[in-house]
TORKOL-4160 file (C-alpha; in steps of 0.2 Angstrom, whole numbers, padded with zeros to 4 digits, m for minus):
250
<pt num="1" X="0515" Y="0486" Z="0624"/>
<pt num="2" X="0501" Y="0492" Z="0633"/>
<pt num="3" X="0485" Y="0499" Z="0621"/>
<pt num="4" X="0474" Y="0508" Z="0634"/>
<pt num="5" X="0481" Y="0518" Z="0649"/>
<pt num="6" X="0468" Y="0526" Z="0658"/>
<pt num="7" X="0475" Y="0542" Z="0670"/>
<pt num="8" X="0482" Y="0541" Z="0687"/>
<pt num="9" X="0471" Y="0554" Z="0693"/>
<pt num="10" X="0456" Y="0562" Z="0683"/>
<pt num="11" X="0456" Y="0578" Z="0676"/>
<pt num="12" X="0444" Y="0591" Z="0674"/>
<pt num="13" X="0431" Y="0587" Z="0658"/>
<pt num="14" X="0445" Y="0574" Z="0653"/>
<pt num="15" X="0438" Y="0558" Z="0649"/>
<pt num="16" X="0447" Y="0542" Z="0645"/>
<pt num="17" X="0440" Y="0530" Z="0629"/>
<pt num="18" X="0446" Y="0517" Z="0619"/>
<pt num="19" X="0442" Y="0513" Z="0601"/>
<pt num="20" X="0446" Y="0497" Z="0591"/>
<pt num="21" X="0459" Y="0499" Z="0576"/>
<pt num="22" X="0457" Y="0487" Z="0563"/>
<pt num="23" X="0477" Y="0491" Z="0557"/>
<pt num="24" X="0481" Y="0486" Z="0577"/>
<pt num="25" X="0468" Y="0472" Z="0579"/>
<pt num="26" X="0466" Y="0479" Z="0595"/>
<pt num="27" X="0456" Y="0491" Z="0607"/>
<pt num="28" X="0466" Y="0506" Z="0608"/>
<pt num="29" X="0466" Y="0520" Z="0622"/>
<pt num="30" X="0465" Y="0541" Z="0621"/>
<pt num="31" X="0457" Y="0554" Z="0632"/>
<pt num="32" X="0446" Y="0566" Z="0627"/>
<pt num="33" X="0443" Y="0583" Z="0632"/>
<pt num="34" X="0426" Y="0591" Z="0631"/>
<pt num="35" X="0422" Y="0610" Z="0631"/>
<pt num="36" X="0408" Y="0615" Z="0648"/>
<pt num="37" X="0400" Y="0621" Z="0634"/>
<pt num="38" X="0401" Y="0603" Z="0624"/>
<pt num="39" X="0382" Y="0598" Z="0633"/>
<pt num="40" X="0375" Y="0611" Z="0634"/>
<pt num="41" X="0372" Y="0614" Z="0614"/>
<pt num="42" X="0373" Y="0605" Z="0598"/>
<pt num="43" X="0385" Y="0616" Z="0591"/>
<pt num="44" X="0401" Y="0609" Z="0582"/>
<pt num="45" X="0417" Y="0611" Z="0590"/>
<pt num="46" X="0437" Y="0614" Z="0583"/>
<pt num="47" X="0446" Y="0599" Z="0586"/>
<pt num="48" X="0465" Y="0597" Z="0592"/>
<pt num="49" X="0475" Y="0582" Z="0592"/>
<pt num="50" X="0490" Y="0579" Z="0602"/>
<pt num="51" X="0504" Y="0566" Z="0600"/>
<pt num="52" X="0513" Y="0563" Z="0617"/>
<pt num="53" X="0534" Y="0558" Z="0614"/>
<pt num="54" X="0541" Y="0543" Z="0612"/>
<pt num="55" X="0541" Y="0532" Z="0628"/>
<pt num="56" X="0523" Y="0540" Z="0632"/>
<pt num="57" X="0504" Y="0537" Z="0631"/>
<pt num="58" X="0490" Y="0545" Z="0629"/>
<pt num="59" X="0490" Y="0549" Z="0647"/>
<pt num="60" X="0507" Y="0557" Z="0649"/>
<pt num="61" X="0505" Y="0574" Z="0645"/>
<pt num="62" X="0489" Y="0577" Z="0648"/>
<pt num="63" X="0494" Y="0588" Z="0664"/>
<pt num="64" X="0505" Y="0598" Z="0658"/>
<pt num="65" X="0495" Y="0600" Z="0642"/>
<pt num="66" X="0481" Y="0607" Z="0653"/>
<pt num="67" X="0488" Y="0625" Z="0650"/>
<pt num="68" X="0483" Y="0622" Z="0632"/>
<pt num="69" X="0466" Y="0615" Z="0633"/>
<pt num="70" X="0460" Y="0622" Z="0650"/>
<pt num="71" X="0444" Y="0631" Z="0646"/>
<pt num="72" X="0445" Y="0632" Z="0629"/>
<pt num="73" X="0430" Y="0630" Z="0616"/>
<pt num="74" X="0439" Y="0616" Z="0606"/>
<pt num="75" X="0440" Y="0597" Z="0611"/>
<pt num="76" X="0455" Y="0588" Z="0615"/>
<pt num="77" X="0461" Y="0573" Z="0609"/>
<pt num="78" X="0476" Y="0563" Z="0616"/>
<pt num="79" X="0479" Y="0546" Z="0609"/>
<pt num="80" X="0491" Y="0533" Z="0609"/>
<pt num="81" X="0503" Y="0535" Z="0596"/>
<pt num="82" X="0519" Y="0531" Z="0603"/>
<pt num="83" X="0533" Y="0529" Z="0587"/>
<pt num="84" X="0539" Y="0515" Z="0597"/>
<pt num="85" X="0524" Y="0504" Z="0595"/>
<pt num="86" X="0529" Y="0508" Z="0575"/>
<pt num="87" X="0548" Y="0507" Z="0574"/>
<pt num="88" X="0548" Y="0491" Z="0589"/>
<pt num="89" X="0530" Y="0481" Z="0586"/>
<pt num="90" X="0527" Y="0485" Z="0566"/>
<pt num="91" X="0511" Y="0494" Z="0569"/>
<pt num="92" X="0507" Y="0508" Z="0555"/>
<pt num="93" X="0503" Y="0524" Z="0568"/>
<pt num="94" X="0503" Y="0536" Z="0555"/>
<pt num="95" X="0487" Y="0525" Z="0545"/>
<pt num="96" X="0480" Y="0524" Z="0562"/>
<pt num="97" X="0478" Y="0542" Z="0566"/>
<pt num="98" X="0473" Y="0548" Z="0548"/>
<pt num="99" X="0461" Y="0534" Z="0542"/>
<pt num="100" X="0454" Y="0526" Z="0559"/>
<pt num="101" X="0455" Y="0541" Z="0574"/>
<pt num="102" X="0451" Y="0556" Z="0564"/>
<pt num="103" X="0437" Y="0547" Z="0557"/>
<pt num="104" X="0432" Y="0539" Z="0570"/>
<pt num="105" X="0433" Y="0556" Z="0582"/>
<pt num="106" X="0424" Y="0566" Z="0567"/>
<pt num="107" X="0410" Y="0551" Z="0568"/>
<pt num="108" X="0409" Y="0551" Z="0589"/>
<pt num="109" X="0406" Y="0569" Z="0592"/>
<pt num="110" X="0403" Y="0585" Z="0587"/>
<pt num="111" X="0419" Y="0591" Z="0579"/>
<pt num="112" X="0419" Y="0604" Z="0564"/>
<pt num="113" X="0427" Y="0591" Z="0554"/>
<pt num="114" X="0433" Y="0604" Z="0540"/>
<pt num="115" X="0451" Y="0607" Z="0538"/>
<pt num="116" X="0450" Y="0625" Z="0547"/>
<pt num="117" X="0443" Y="0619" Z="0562"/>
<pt num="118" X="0457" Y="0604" Z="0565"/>
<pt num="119" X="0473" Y="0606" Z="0574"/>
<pt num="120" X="0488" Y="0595" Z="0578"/>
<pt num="121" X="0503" Y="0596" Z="0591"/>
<pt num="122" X="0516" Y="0585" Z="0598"/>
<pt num="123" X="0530" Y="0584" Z="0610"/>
<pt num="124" X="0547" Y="0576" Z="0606"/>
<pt num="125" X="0544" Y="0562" Z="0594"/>
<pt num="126" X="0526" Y="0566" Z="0594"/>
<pt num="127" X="0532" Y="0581" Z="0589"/>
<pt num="128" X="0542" Y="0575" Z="0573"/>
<pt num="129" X="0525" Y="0566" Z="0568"/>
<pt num="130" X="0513" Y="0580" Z="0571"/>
<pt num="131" X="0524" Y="0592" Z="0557"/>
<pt num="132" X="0525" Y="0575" Z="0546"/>
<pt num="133" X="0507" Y="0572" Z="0546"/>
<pt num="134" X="0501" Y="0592" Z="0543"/>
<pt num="135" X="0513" Y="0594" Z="0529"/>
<pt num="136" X="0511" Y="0577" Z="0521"/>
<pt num="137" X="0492" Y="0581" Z="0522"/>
<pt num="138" X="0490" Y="0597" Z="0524"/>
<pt num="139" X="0472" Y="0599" Z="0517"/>
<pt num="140" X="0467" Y="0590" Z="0534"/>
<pt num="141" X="0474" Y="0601" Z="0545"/>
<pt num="142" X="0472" Y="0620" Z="0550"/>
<pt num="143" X="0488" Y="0622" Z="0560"/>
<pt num="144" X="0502" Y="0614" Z="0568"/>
<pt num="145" X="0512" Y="0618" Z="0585"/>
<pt num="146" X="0528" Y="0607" Z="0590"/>
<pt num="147" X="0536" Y="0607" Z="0605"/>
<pt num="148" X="0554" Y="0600" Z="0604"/>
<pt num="149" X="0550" Y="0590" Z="0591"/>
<pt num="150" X="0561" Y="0573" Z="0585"/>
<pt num="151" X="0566" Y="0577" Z="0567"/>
<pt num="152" X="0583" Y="0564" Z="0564"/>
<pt num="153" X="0571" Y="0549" Z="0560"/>
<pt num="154" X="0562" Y="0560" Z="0547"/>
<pt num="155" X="0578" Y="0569" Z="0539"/>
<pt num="156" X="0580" Y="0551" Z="0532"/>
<pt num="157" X="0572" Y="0536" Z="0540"/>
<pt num="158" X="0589" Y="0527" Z="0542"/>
<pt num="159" X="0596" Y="0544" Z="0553"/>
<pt num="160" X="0591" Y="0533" Z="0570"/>
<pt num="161" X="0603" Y="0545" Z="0580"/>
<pt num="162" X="0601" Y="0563" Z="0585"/>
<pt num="163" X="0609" Y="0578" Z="0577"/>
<pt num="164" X="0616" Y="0584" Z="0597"/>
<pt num="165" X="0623" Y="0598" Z="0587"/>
<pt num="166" X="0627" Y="0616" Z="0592"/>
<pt num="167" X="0614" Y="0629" Z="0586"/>
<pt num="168" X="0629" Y="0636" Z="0577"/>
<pt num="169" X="0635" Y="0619" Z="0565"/>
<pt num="170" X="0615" Y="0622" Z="0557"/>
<pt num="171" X="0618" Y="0630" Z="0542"/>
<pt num="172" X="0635" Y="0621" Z="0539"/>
<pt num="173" X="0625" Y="0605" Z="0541"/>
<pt num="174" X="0609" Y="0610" Z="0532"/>
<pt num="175" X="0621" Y="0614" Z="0518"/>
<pt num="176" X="0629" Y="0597" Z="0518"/>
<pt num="177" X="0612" Y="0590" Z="0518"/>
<pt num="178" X="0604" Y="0599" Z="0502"/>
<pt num="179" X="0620" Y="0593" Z="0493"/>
<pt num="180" X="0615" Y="0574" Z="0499"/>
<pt num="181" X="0602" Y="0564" Z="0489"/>
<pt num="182" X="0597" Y="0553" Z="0503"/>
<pt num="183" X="0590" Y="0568" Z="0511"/>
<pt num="184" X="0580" Y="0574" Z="0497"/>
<pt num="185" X="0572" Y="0558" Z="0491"/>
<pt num="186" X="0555" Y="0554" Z="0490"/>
<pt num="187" X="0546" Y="0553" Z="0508"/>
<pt num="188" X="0560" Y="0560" Z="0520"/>
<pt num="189" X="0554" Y="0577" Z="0527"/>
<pt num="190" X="0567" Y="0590" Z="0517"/>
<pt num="191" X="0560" Y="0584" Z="0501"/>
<pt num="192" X="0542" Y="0584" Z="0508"/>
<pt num="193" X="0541" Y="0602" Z="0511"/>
<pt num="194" X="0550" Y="0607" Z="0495"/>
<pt num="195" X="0537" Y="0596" Z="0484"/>
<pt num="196" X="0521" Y="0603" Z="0497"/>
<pt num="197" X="0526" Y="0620" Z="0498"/>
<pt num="198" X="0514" Y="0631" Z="0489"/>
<pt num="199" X="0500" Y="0623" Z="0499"/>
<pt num="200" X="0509" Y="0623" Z="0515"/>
<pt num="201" X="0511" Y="0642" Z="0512"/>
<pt num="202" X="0493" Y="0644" Z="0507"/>
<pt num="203" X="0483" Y="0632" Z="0519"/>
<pt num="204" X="0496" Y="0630" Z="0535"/>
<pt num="205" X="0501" Y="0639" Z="0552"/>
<pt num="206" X="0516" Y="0631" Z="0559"/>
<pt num="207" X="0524" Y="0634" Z="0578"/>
<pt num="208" X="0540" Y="0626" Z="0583"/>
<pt num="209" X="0545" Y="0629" Z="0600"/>
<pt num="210" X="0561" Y="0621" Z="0606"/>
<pt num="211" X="0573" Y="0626" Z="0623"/>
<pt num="212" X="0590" Y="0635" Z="0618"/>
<pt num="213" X="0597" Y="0618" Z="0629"/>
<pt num="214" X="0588" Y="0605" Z="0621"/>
<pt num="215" X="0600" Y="0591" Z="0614"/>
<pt num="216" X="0588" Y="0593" Z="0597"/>
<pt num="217" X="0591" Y="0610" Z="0595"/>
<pt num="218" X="0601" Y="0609" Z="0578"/>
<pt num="219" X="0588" Y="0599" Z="0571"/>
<pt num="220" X="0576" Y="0610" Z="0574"/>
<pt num="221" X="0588" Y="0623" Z="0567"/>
<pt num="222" X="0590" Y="0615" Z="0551"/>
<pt num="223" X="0570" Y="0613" Z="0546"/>
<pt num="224" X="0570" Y="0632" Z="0551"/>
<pt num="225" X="0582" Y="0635" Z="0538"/>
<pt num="226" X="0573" Y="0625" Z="0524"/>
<pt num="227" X="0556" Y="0632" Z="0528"/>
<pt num="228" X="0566" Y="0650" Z="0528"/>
<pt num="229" X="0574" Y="0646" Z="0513"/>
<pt num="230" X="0557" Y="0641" Z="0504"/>
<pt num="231" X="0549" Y="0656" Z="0511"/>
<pt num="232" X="0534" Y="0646" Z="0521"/>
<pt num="233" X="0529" Y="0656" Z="0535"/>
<pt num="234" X="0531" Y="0648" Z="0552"/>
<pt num="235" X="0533" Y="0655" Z="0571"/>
<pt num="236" X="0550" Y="0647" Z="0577"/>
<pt num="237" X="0551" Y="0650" Z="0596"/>
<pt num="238" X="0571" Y="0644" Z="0606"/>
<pt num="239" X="0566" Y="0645" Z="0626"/>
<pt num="240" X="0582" Y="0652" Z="0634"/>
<pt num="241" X="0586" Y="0639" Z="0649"/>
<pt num="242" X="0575" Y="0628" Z="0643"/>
<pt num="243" X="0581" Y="0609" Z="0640"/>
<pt num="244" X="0568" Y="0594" Z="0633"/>
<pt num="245" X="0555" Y="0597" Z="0644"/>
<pt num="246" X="0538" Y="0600" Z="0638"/>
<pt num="247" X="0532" Y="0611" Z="0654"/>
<pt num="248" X="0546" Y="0626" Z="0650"/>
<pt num="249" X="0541" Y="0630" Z="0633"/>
<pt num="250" X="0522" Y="0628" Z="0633"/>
C-alpha cells in the first residue's frame, strides 16, 4: 500500500503532513486544512475528520469536500484510513484514528479538543467507519454526517457482500435481521446502537445522506429503521438521481 499521498495539485490552506503510527510502524499521510483565521490568533478551533472510501486516500476527496470546509472556522482533517489496508494488510485503522491521530492532531494544533467541538464524516466505506467509530465512542464525538455510507461489513463482520436491495425489501429484511442472533451479537452495529443508545440520543447528531440510485441504499434503509425504531434522532437525506457519487449529495 502506499502510506503518504501528497495531492496532485494544492488546494487552498490545505496542507499535506505525515505522522508516524506505532500500530503501522510506518509514517502515515493526511492533509490538513487550516482556517485564514488559524494565524492570525491563538484561538482554539472545531475539529472535523474525514474518512475517504474504500480504494481512496487521504487525498481523494479533498476536491469535492472543498464545498464542506471552504471557509469555514473549523480545521480539516483527512487522513489515510482506507478499510482496505485493515481487511487486506492486517493494520488496526480504527486503533490508529482514535488512540494515535486524534491525539496526535489534538497535540499539533490548536483544536477545541472537547467532545463538542469534534466532528466526523465519511464517504462510502469511510462512511460505514465514521457512524462506527461516533456511536461506538460517542463521548469523543459531537456529530456525525455520512455520505453513502458501507454498512454490510458492519451488519456482521462476515456480511463481505452488499445488500443491492430495493428501498422497498428494507423493512422485510430488517425484520429478518432482528430475529437473527449473528446480527445482534456483541460488536456488530444493530447491537451497538441498541446497547449505546441513551447516550447516542443525549450526546449525538447524526446525518445520513445517500442517492435514491445508490446500490446501498437498502442498507442504508435498514440502520434508518433501527435508529427509528429506538427513537434516536438522526437527519436521513435519499438524493433523487443520485447514484455512489460523493459530489451529488454533498
Amino acid at each position: 500500500m502506499n502510506y503518504i499521498n501528497p495531492p496532485e495539485k494544492p488546494q487552498h490552506n490545505l496542507i499535506h503532513k505525515t505522522f508516524y503510527s506505532q500500530l503501522y510502524n510506518h509514517e502515515l499521510g493526511y492533509n490538513i486544512y487550516l482556517p485564514d483565521s488559524y494565524d492570525k490568533n491563538g484561538d482554539k478551533y472545531p475539529v472535523a475528520y474525514h474518512l475517504h472510501g474504500w480504494t481512496g486516500n487521504e487525498s481523494s476527496e479533498i476536491v469535492p469536500m472543498e464545498k464542506v470546509y471552504k471557509d469555514k472556522r473549523t480545521i480539516m482533517i483527512f487522513p489515510n484510513s482506507s478499510p482496505v489496508i485493515e481487511d487486506l494488510e492486517n493494520l488496526p485503522v480504527e486503533s490508529m484514528l482514535i488512540n494515535e491521530l486524534i491525539p496526535h492532531i489534538d497535540e499539533a494544533y490548536r483544536t477545541d479538543a472537547n467532545r463538542e467541538g469534534r466532528s466526523i464524516s465519511g464517504f462510502s466505506m469511510g462512511g460505514g467507519m465514521a457512524f462506527f467509530c461516533a456511536v461506538k465512542y460517542s463521548e469523543l464525538f459531537s456529530s456525525v454526517t455520512t455520505y453513502a455510507p458501507t454498512f454490510h461489513h458492519y451488519l456482521h463482520k462476515e456480511d463481505t457482500d452488499v445488500v443491492g436491495k430495493p428501498i422497498t425489501e428494507a423493512s422485510e429484511r430488517y425484520n429478518a435481521m432482528m430475529k437473527n442472533k449473528r446480527h445482534l451479537t456483541e460488536g456488530n452495529i444493530i447491537h451497538l446502537i441498541h446497547h449505546n443508545a441513551d447516550i447516542i440520543r443525549k450526546l449525538l447528531k447524526i446525518k445520513i445522506h445517500v442517492g435514491e440510485q445508490d446500490v446501498l441504499i437498502c442498507e442504508n434503509e435498514i440502520i434508518h429503521l433501527h435508529l427509528k425504531l429506538l427513537e434516536v434522532p438522526h437527519e436521513y437525506k435519499i438524493f433523487n438521481g443520485a447514484a455512489h457519487e460523493l459530489s451529488k449529495i454533498l
